[in-house]
N, CA, C and O atoms as a GROMACS GRO file, in nm:
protein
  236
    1UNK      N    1  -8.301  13.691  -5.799
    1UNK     CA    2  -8.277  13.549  -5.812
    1UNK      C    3  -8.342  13.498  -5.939
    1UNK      O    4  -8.426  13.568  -5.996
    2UNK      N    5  -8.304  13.369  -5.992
    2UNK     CA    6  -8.331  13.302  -6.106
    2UNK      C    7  -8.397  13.190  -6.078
    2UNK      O    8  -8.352  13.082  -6.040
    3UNK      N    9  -8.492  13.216  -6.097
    3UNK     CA   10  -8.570  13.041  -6.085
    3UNK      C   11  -8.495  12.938  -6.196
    3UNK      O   12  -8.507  12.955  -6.317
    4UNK      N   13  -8.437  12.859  -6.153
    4UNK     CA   14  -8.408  12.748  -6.213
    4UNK      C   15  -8.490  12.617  -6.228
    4UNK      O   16  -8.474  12.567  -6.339
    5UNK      N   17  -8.590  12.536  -6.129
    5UNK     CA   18  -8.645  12.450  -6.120
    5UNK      C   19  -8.780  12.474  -6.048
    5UNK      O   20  -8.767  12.561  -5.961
    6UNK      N   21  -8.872  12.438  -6.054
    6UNK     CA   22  -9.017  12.438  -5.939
    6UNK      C   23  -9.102  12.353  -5.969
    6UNK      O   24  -9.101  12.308  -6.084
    7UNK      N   25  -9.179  12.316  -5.895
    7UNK     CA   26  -9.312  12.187  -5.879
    7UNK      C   27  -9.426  12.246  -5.874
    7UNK      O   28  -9.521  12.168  -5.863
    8UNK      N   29  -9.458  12.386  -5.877
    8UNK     CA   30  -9.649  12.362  -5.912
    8UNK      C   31  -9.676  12.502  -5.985
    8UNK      O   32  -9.592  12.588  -5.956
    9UNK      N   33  -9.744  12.529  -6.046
    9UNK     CA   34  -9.832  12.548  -6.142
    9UNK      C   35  -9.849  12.736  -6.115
    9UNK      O   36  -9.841  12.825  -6.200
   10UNK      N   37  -9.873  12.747  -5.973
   10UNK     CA   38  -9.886  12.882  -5.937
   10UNK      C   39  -9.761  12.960  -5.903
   10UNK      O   40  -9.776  13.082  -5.891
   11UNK      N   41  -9.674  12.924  -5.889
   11UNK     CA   42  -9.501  12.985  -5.939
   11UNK      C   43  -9.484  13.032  -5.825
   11UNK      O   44  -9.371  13.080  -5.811
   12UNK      N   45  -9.583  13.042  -5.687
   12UNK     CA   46  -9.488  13.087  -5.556
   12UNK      C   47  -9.514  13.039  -5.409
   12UNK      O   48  -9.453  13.066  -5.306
   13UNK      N   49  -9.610  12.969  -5.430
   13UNK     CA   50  -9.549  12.869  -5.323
   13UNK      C   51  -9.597  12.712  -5.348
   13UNK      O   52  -9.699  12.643  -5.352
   14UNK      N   53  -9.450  12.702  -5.364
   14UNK     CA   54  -9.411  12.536  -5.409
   14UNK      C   55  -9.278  12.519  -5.413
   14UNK      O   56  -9.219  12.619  -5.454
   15UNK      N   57  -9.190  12.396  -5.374
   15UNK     CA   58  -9.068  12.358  -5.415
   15UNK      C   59  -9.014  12.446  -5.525
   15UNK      O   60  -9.070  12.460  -5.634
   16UNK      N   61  -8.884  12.512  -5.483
   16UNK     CA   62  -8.848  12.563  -5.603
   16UNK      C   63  -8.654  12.553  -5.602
   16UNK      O   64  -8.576  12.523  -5.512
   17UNK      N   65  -8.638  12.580  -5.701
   17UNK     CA   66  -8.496  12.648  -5.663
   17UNK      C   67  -8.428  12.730  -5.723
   17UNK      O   68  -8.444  12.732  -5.845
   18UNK      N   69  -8.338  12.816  -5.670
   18UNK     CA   70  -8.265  12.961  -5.743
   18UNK      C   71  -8.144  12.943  -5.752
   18UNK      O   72  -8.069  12.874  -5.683
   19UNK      N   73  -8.116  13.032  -5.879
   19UNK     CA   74  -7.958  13.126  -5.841
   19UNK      C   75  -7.929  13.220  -5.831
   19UNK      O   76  -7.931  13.304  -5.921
   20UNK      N   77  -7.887  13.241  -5.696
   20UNK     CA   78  -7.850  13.395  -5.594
   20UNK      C   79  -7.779  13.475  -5.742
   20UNK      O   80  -7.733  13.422  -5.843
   21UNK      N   81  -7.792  13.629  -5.705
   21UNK     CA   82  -7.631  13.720  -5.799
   21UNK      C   83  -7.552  13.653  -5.752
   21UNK      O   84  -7.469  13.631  -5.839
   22UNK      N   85  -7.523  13.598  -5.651
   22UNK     CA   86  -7.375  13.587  -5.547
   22UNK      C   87  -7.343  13.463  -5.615
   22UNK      O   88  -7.221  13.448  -5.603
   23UNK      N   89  -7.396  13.358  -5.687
   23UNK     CA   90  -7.393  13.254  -5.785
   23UNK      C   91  -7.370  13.106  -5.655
   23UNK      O   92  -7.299  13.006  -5.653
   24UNK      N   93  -7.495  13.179  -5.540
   24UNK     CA   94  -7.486  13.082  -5.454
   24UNK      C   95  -7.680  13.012  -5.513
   24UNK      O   96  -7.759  13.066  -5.591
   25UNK      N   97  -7.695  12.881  -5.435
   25UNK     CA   98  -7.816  12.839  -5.491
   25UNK      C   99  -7.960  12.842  -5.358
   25UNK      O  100  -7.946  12.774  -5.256
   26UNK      N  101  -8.065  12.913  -5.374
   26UNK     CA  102  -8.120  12.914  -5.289
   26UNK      C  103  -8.235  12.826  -5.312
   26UNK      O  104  -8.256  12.800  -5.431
   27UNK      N  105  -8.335  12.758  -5.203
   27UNK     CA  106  -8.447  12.653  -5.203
   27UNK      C  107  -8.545  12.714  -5.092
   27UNK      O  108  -8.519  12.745  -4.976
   28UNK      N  109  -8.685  12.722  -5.174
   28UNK     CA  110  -8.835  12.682  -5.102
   28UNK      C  111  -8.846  12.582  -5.109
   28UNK      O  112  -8.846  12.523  -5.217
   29UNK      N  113  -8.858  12.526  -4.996
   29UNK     CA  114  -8.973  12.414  -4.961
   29UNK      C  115  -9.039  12.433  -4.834
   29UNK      O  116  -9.056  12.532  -4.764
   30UNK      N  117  -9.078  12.283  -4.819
   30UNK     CA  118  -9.154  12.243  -4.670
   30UNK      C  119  -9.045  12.279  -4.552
   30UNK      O  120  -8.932  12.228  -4.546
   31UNK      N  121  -9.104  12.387  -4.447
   31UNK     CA  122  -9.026  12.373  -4.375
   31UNK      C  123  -9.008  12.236  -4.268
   31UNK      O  124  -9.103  12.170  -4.225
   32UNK      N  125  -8.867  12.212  -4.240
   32UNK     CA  126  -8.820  12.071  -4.108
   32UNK      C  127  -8.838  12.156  -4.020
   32UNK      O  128  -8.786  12.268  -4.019
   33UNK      N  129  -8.910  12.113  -3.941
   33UNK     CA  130  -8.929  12.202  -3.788
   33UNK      C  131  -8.897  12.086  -3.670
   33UNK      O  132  -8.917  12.097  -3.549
   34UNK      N  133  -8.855  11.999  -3.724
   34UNK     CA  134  -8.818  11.872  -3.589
   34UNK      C  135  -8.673  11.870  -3.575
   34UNK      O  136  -8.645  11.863  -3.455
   35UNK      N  137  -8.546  11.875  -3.666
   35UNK     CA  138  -8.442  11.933  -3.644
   35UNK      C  139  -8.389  12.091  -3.579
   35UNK      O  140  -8.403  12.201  -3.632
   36UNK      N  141  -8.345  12.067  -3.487
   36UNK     CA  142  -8.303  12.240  -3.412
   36UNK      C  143  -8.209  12.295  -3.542
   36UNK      O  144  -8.159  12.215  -3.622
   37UNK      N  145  -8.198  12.377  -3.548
   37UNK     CA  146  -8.114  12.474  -3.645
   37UNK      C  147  -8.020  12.640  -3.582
   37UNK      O  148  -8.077  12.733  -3.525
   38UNK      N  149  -7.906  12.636  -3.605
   38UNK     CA  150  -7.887  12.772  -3.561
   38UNK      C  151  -7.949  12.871  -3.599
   38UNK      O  152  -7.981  12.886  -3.717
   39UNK      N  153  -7.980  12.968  -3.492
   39UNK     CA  154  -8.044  13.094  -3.528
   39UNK      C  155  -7.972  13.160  -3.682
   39UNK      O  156  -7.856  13.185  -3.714
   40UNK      N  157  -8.095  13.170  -3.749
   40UNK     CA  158  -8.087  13.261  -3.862
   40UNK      C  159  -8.037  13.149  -3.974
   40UNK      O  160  -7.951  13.175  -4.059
   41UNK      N  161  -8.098  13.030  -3.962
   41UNK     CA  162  -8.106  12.930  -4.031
   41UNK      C  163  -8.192  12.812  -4.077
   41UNK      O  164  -8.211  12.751  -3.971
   42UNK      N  165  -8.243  12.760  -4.154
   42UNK     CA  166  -8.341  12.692  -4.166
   42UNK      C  167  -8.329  12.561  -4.250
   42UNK      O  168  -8.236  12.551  -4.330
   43UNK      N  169  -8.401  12.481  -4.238
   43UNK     CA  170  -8.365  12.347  -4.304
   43UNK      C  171  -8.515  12.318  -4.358
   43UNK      O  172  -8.607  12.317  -4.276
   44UNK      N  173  -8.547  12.291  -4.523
   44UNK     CA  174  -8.656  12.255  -4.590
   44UNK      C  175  -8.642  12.147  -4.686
   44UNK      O  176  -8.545  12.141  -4.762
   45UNK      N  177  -8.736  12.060  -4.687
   45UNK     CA  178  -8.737  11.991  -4.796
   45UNK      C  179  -8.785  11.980  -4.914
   45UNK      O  180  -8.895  12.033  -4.931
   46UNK      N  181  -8.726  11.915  -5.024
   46UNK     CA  182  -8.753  11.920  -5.161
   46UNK      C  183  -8.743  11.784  -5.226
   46UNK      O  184  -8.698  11.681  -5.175
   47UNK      N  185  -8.804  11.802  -5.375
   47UNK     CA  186  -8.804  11.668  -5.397
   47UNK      C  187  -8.635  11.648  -5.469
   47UNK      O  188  -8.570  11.745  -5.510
   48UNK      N  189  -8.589  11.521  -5.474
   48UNK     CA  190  -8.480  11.485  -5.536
   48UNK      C  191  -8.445  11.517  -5.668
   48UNK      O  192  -8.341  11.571  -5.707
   49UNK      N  193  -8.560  11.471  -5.744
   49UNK     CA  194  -8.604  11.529  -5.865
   49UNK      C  195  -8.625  11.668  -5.932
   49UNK      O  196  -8.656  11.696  -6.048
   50UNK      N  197  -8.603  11.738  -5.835
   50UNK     CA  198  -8.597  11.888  -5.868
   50UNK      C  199  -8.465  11.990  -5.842
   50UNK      O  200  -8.437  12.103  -5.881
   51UNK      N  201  -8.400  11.892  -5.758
   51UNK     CA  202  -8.268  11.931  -5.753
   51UNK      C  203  -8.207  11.855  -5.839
   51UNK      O  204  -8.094  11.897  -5.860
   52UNK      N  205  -8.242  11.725  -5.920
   52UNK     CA  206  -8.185  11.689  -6.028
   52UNK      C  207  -8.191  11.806  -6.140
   52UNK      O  208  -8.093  11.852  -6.198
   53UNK      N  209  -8.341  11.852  -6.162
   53UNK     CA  210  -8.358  11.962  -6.307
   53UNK      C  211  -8.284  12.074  -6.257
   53UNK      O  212  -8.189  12.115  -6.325
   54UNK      N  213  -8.314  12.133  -6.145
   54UNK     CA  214  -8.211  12.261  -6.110
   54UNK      C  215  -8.027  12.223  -6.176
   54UNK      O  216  -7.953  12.296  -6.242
   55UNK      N  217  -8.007  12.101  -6.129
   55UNK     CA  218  -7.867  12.087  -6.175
   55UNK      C  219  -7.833  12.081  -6.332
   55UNK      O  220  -7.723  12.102  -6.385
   56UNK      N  221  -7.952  12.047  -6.392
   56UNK     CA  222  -7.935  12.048  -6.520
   56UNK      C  223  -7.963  12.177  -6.627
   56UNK      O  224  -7.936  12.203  -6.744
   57UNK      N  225  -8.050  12.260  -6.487
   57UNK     CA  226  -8.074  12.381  -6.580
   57UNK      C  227  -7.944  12.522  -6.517
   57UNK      O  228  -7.961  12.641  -6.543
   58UNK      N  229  -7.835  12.475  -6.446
   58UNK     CA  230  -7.769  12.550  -6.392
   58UNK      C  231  -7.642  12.566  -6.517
   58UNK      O  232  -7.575  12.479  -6.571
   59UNK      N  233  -7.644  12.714  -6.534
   59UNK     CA  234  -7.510  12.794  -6.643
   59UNK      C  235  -7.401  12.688  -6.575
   59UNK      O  236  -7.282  12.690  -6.608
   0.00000   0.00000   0.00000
């Protein structure tokens, strides 16, 4: 994966976001643990602002 965007300083755990080979886009963040999710799925948050730079730093 390609780091495209991230929020802190130590490069692995913090808000971040990728691009898969598969040229799909993957995200660390905070995990939501108050929404149920289907198995083998997960829901995290990020800031707005970082999925703004990810979009701007995306080929």
């Amino acid at each position: 994966m390609t780091k495209l965007a991230g929020t802190c300083d130590d490069g692995i755990d913090c808000p971040a976001v990728f691009l898969t080979e598969r040229g799909t886009i993957a995200v660390q963040g905070d995990l939501v643990d108050y929404i149920n999710t289907p198995l083998g799925e997960a829901i995290v948050e990020i800031p707005v602002a970082l999925l703004l730079e990810a979009a701007n730093a995306t080929p």
